[in-house]
C-alpha positions as CSV (number, residue, x, y, z in Angstrom):
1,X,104.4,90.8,86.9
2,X,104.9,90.7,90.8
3,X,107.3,92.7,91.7
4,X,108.0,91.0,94.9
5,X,112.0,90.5,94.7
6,X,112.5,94.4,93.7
7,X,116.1,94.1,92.9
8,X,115.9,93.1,89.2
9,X,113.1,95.5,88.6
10,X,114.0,98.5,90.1
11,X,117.6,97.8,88.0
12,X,116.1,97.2,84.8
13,X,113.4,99.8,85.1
14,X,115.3,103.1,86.6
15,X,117.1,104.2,83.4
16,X,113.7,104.2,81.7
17,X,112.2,105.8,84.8
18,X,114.7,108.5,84.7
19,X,114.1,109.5,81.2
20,X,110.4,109.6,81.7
21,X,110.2,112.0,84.2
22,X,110.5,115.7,83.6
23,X,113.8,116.7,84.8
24,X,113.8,117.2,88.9
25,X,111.0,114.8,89.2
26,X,112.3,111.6,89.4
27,X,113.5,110.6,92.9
28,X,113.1,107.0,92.8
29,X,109.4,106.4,93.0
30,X,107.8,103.3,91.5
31,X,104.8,104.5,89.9
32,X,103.3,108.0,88.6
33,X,103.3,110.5,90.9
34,X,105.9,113.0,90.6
35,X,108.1,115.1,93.6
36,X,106.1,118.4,92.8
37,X,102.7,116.0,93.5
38,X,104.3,114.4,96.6
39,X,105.4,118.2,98.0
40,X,102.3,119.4,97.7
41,X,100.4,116.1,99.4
42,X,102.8,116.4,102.1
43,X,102.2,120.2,102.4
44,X,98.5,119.5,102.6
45,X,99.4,116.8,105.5
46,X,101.8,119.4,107.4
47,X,104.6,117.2,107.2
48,X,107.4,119.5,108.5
49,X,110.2,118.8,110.9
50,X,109.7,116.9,113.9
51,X,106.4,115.6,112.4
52,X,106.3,111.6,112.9
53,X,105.6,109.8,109.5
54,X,104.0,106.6,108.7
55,X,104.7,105.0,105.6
56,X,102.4,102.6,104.1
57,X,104.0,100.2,101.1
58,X,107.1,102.3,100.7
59,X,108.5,100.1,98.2
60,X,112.5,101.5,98.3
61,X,110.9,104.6,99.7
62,X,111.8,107.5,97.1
63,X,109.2,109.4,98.3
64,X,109.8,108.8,101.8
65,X,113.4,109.8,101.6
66,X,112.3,112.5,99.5
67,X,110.5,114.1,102.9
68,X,113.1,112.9,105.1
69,X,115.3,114.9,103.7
70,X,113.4,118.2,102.5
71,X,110.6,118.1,105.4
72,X,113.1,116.9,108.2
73,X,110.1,114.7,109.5
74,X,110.7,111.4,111.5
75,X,110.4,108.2,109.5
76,X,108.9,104.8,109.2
77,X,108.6,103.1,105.7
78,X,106.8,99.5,105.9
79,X,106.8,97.4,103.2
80,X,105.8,93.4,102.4
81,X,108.8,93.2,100.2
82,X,112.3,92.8,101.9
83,X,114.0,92.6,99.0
84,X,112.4,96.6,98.5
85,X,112.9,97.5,102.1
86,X,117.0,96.5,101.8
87,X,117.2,98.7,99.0
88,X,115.2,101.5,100.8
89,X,117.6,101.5,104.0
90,X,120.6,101.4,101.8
91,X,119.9,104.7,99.6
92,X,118.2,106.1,102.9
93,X,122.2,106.4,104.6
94,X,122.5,109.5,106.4
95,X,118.4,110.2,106.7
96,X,116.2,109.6,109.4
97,X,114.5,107.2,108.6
98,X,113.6,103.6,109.7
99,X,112.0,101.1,107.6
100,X,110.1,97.1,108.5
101,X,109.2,94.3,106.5
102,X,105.3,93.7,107.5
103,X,102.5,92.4,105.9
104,X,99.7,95.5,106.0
105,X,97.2,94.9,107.9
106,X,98.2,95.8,111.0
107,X,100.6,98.6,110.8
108,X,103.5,98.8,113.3
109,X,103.1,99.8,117.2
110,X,103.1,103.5,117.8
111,X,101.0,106.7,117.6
112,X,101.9,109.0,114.1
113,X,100.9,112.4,113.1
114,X,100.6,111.7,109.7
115,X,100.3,108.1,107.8
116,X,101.3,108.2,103.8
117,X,100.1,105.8,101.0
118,X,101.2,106.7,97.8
119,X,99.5,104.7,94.7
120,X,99.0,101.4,96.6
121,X,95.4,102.0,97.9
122,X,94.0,99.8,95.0
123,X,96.1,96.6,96.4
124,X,93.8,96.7,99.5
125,X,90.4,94.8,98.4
126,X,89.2,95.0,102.2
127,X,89.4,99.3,102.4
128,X,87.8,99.1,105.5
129,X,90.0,97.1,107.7
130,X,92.8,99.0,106.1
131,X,91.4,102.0,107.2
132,X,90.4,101.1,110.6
133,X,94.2,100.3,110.8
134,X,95.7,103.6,109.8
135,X,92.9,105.4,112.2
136,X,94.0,103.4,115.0
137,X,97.6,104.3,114.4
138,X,97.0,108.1,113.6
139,X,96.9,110.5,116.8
140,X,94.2,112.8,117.0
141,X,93.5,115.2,114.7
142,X,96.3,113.1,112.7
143,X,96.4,113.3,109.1
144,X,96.2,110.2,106.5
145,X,97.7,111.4,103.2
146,X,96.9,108.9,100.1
147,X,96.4,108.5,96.5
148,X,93.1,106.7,95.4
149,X,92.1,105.4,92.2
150,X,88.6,106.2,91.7
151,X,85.7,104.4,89.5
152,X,83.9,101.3,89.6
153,X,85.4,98.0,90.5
154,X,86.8,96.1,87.5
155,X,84.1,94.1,84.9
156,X,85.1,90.6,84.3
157,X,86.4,91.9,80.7
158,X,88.5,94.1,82.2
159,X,89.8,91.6,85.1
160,X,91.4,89.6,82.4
161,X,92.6,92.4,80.3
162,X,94.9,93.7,83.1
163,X,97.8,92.0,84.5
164,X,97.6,90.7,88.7
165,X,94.2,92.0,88.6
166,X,94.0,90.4,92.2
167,X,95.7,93.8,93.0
168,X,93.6,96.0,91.3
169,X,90.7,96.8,93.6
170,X,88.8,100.1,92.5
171,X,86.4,102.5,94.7
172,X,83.9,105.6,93.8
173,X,84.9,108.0,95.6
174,X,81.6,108.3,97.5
175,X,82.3,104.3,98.7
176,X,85.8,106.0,100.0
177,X,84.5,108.9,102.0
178,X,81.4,106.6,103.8
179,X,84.5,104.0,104.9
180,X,86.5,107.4,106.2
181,X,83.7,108.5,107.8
182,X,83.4,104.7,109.4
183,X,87.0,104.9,110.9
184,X,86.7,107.7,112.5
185,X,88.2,110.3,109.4
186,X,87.1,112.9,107.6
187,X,87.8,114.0,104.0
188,X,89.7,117.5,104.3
189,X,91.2,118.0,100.9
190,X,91.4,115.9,97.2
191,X,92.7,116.7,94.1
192,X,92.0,115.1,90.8
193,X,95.7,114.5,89.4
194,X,94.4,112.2,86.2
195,X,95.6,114.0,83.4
196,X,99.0,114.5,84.5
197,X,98.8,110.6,85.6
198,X,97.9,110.1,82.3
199,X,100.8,111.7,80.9
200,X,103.3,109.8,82.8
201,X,102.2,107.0,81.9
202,X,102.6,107.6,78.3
203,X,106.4,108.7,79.1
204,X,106.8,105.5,80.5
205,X,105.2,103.8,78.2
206,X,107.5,105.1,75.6
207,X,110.7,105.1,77.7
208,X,110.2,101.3,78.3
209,X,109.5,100.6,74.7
210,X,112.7,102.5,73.7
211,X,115.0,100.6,76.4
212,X,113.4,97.1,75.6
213,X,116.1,95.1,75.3
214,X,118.0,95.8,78.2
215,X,114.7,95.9,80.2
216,X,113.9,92.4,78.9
217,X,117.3,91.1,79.0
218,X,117.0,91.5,83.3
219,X,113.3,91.2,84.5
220,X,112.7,88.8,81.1
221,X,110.2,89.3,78.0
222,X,106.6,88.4,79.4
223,X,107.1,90.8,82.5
224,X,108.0,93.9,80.5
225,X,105.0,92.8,78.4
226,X,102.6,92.2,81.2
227,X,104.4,96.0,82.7
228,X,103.2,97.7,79.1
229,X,99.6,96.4,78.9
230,X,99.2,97.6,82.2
231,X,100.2,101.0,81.5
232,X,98.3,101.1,78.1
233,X,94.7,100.2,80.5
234,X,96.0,103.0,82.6
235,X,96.7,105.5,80.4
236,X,93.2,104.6,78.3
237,X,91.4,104.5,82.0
238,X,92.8,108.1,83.1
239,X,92.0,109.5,79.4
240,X,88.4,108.3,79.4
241,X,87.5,108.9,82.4
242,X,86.6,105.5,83.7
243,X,89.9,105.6,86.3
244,X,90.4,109.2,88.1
245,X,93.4,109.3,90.1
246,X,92.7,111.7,93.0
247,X,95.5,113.0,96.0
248,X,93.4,112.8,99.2
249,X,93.9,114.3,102.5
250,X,91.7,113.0,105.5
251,X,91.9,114.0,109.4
252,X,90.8,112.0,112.4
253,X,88.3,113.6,115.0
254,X,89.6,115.8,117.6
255,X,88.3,118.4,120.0
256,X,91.5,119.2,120.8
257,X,93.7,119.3,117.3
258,X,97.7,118.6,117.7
259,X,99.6,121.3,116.3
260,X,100.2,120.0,113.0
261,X,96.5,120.1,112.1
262,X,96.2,123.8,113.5
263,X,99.0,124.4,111.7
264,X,98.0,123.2,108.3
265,X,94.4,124.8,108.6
266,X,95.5,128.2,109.3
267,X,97.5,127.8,106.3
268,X,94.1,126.8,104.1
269,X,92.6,129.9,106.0
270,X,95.1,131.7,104.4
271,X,95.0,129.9,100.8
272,X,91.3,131.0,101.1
273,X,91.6,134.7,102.0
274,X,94.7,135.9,100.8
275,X,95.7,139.4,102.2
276,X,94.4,142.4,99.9
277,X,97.7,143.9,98.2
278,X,99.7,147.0,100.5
């Protein structure tokens, strides 16, 4: 169920994606985060206008255009997939944003105040080399904002229960903070965002079930059924417990912070003390 040559998947899939979503939440993301989740991750990274913005597996970049055009941010989308990238640079027309086709590891030349992974972070099997990337690309006191999928790596059973399980690569979350800590970055904020996962992935499940035929009629019959085991293991995963899906915010070491992390830390000051009523 690769999705390497996007075209045929994101046409098949985005009526069904559509109807999943709650209405305003759709903006042409590929998987189960929604725009109120990415908001708030890039409020917790201080994404805000003239902010320079790293994109890691933007896929056609619904999220990234999302910011690009709320957050006013400069933007770089990198992707594996050119078939995804020439759809992102076509519905990015007007936005500031800039996308390359690159195999990650290594990220692009250049310094960024924040780098972005969205629901890819299983993919990696090697988290550590990824991670010594993204640090080496972040400026200091630069934030990296991701999604994780937390538990235990994958049993054998469950290997051959879930579809490209070569791209399924599970970590604690304790695993994930000591590799932070070894490239240089510190864990400043996580939220556990596995229920509501869980719920969009029953609306999808559902949505694609209902729009079968035309679904199967373009991407073909085995890969919408290899697409709906996978989002049955997810949605049993996220309900039991043995899959968390957390939103992570981590910062690399300065003694002198750039603005954007002052920035975003007097605003958790002020989350923390809020001022007494007049």
């Amino acid at each position: 169920m690769r999705q390497d040559e996007r075209a045929p998947f994101v046409q098949a899939l985005e009526r069904a994606r559509e109807a999943a979503f709650p209405p305003g939440e759709y903006v042409g993301q590929e998987s189960f985060v929604t725009a109120s989740e990415i908001r708030v991750l890039a409020d917790r990274a201080g994404i805000r206008p003239g902010v320079s913005v790293l994109d890691v597996c933007c896929g056609v970049a619904g999220p990234g255009r999302l910011l690009a055009r709320e957050r006013g941010c400069t933007y770089l989308g990198v992707d594996s997939s050119a078939s995804a990238v020439e759809i992102a640079r076509e519905r990015a027309s007007g936005l500031a944003c800039r996308f390359k086709v690159a195999e990650v590891p290594p990220l692009p030349a250049g310094t960024f105040d924040v780098v972005h992974l969205l629901e890819t972070m299983l993919a990696f099997r090697d988290k550590a080399e990824l991670l010594a990337a993204i640090s080496g690309a972040l400026a200091p006191g630069g934030r990296f904002a991701f999604t994780l999928e937390e538990g235990e790596p994958l049993t054998e059973a469950e290997r051959a229960a879930m579809p490209d399980a070569d791209t399924v690569w599970l970590t604690p979350i304790e695993a994930m903070e000591a590799i932070l800590a070894g490239a240089g970055l510190a864990l400043r904020w996580q939220e556990d965002w596995s229920e509501a996962h869980r719920a969009v992935a029953d609306s999808l499940i559902a949505a694609f079930t209902a729009d079968e035929s035309a679904i199967s009629a373009t991407i073909g019959r085995r890969a919408l059924d290899e697409l709906l085991a996978a989002h049955r293991l997810w949605s049993n995963w996220l309900a039991s417990g043995r899959v968390r899906k957390l939103a992570v915010v981590a910062e690399k070491a300065s003694n002198t912070p750039w603005p954007v992390a002052r920035w975003v830390r007097e605003r958790e000051r002020r989350d923390s003390n809020p001022r007494p009523p007049a």
